[in-house]
C-alpha positions as CSV (number, residue, x, y, z in Angstrom):
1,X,0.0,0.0,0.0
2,X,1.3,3.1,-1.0
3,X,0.6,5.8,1.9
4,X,-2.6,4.6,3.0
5,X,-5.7,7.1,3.7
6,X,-7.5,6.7,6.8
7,X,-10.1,8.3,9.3
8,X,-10.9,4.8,11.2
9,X,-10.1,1.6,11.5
10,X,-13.3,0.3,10.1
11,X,-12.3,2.5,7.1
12,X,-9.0,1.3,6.8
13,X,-10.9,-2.0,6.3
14,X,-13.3,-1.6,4.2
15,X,-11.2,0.4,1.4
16,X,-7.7,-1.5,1.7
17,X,-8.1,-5.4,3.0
18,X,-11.5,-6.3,2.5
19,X,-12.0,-4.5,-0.6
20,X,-8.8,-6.1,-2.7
21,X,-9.4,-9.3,-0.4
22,X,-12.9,-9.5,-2.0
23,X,-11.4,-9.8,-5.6
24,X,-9.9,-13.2,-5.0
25,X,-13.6,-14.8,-5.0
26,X,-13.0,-14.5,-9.1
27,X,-10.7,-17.2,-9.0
28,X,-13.5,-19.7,-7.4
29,X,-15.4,-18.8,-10.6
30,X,-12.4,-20.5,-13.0
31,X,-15.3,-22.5,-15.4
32,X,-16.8,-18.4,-16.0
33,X,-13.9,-15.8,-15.9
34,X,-15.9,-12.7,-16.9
35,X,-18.7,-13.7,-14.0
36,X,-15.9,-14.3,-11.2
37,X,-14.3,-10.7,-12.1
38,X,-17.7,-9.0,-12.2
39,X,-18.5,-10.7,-8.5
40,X,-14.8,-9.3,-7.6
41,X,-15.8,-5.9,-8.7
42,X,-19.2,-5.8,-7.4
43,X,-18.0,-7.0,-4.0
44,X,-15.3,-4.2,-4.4
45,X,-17.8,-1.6,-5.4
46,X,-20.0,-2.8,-1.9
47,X,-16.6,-2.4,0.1
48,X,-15.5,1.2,-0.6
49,X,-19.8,2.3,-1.2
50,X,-20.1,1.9,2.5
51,X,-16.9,3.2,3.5
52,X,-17.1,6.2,1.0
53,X,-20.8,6.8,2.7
54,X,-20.4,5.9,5.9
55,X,-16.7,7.8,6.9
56,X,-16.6,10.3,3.8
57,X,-20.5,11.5,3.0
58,X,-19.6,14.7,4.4
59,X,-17.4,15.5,1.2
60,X,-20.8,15.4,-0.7
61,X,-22.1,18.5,-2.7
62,X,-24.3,20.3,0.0
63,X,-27.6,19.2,-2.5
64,X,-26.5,15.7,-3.3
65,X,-27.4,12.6,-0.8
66,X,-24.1,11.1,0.7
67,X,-25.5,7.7,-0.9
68,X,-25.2,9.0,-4.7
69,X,-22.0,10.5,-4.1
70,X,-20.4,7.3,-2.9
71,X,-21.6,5.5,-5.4
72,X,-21.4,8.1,-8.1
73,X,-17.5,8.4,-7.0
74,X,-16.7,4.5,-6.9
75,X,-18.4,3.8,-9.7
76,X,-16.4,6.1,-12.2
77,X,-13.8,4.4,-11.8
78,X,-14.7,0.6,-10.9
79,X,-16.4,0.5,-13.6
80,X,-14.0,1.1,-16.4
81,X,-11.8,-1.2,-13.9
82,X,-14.4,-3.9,-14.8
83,X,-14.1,-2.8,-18.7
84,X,-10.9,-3.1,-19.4
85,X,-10.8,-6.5,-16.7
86,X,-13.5,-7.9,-19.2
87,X,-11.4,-6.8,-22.0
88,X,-8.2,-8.8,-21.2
89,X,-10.5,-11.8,-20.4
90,X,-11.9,-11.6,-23.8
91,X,-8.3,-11.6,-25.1
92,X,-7.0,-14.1,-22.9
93,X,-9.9,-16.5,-23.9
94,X,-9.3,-15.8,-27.6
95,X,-6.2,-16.8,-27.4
96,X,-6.6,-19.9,-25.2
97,X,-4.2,-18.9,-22.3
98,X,-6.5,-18.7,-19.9
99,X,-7.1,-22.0,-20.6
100,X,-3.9,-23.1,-18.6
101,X,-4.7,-21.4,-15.8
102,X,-7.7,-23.8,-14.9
């Protein structure tokens, strides 16, 4: 980790261990690749939502609910994580490597 951000320990949690710690339930999806990386994201996304809402809502835009912003926030850039994640899959498959990794 590369100087770590936090407010609380339940933060520290939520954003750093459990939320890369969650992307390793992909790899008991081997048979479906693009389903076990969309579980890791989703499961990712769940990790930093409550953290950005519950220790960082009061960042939000005076007229925007603290919910929105966290997921408006994680979701710009988890999403094109996902994207390019899905991409590579699609190339990996093509190409029969990840094949050898089942």
């Amino acid at each position: 980790m590369i100087e770590p951000f936090f407010v609380h320990p339940a933060q520290f949690l939520l954003d750093y261990p459990f939320a890369f710690g969650v992307l390793g339930i992909a790899t008991f999806i081997k048979r479906y690749p693009f389903i076990g990386a969309s579980v890791g994201v989703a499961l990712r996304f769940i990790c930093h939502f409550l953290s950005g809402f519950i220790f960082f809502g009061m960042y939000a835009p005076e007229s925007m609910n603290p919910i929105y912003y966290s997921a408006i926030y994680n979701g710009s850039y988890l999403l094109p994580e996902l994207l390019v994640t899905a991409i590579f899959i699609y190339i990996l498959s093509k190409k029969k490597l990840i094949d050898a990794f089942k």
